[in-house]
N, C-alpha and C positions, 0 to 999 in steps of 0.2 A: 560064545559071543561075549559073556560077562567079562572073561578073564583077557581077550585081546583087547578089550576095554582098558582094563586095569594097567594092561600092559601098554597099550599107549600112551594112557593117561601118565604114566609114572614117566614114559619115553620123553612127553611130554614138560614135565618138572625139569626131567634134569637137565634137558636143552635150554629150559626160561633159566635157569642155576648157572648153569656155563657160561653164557651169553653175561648175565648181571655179574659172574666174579671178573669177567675178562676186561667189562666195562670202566670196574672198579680199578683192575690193574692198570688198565691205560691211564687212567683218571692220577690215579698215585704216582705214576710214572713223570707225566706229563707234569705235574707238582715238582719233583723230584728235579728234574729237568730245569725247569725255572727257578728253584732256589741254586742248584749250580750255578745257571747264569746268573743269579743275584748275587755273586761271589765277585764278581767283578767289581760292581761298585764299591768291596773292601778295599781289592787290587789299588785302585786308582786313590783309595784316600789314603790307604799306605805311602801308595810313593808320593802324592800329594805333601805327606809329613817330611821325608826322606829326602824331599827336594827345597823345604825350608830352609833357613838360615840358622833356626835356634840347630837343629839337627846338622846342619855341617859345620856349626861350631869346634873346635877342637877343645874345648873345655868342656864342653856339654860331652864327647864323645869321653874323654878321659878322667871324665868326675869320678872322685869315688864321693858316696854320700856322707862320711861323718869327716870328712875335710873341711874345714872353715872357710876355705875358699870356694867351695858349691854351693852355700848356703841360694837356696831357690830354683836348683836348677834341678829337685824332684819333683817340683812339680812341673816344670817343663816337658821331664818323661812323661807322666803321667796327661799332659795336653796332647802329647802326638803320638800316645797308645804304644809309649817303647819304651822296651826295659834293655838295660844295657849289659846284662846276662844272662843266660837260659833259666828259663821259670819251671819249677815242677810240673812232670807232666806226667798222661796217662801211659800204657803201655803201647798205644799209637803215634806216643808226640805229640799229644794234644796238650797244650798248657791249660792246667787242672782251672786256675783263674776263668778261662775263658769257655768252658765248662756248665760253668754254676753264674744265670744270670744274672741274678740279684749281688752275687758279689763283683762280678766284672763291671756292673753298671753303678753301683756305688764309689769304684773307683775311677772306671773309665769312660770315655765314650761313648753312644753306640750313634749309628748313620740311621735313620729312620726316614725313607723317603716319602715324603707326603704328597697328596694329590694337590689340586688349587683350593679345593675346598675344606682342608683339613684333616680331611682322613687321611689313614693309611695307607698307600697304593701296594693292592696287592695282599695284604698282610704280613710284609717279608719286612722285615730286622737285619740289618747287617752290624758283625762285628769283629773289629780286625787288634790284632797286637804285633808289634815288631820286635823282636827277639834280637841283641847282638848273639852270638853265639859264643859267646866266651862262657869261661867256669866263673870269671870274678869281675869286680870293677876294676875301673882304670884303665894303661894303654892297650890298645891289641898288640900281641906276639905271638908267635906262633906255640910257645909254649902250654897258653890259657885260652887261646881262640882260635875257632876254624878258621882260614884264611883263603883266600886265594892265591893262584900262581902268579910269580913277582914280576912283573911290568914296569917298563921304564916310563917314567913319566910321559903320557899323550902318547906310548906306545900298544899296540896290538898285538903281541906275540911276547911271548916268555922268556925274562933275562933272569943271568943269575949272576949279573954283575953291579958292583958297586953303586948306589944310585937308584937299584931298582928295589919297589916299595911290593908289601904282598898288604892287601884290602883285607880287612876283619869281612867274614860273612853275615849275612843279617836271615832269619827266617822270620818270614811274613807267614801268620795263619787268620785265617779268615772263617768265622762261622756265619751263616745264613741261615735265619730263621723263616719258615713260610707257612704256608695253610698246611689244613690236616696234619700240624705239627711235625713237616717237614722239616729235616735238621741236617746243613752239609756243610762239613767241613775242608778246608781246600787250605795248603800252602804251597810255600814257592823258597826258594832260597836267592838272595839276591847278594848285591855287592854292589858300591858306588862307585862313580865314577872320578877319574882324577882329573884334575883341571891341571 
């Protein structure tokens, strides 16, 4: 009798065990889940930047920085979280910068969306960089930067005639920070539009 005892009781443990780990995995999941969706709010301040006017400048887009004639316009990169050639990154793609928070937030931005009363909603941190995809500053070519397929201007399908222009690629990465130290990284590769 002692030992069917024992033996439920233990039967007992590891059910209450099972139950409190699976609790906890929903629990971290469900976390996980929500800082994905908190990637979005990067999404939207990216193109937000993207759809400025300092950013479709054609001097902003062509600066190189120790030119005399960009004098002010690093720190315009630095206002709309874009750098105008691919940044060191990890063995994922992730720019090392955006990584390490204390250095991304000494230089950059970050979204912090707050409740009405001043907290944090949520405890989630968004933060986004725009990458042109080139090796260097200055123009895109196809030489030094990813590009897209060459479109004639306010055209939708692919020409390879005279006239038609290929868009520098840009990569968007976004980090969302959230509870239980929740950490999700999302990008996207994009390209502007031509007027």
């Amino acid at each position: 009798m002692l030992v069917v005892l024992v033996v439920m009781m233990l039967g007992g443990v590891s059910t209450l065990r099972s139950i409190d780990t699976s609790s906890i995995l929903s629990g971290n999941l469900a976390f996980k889940r929500d800082s994905v969706n908190r990637t979005t709010v990067g999404m939207n301040a990216a193109f937000k930047a993207m759809q400025s006017k300092d950013f479709t400048d054609g001097l902003l887009a062509n600066c190189v920085p120790t030119s005399p004639d960009c004098a002010g316009v690093v720190a315009k990169w630095v206002a709309m979280n874009y750098s105008p050639r691919l940044l060191e990154t990890d063995g994922n793609g992730i720019p090392l910068v955006l990584k390490d928070k204390t250095t991304f937030d000494a230089k950059f931005s970050t979204i912090k969306p707050n409740k009405a009363d001043g907290t944090l909603e949520g405890g989630n941190e968004t933060r986004f960089i725009i990458e042109r995809m080139c090796s260097d500053y200055g123009p895109s070519d196809e030489k030094k930067c990813s590009v897209s397929d060459r479109y004639e201007r306010g055209g939708s399908y692919r020409q390879d005639k005279p006239g038609s222009i290929s868009l520098p690629l840009y990569r968007i990465t976004i980090r969302s920070d959230g509870v239980r130290n929740t950490q999700t990284y999302v990008q996207a590769t994009v390209t502007t539009r031509v007027k």
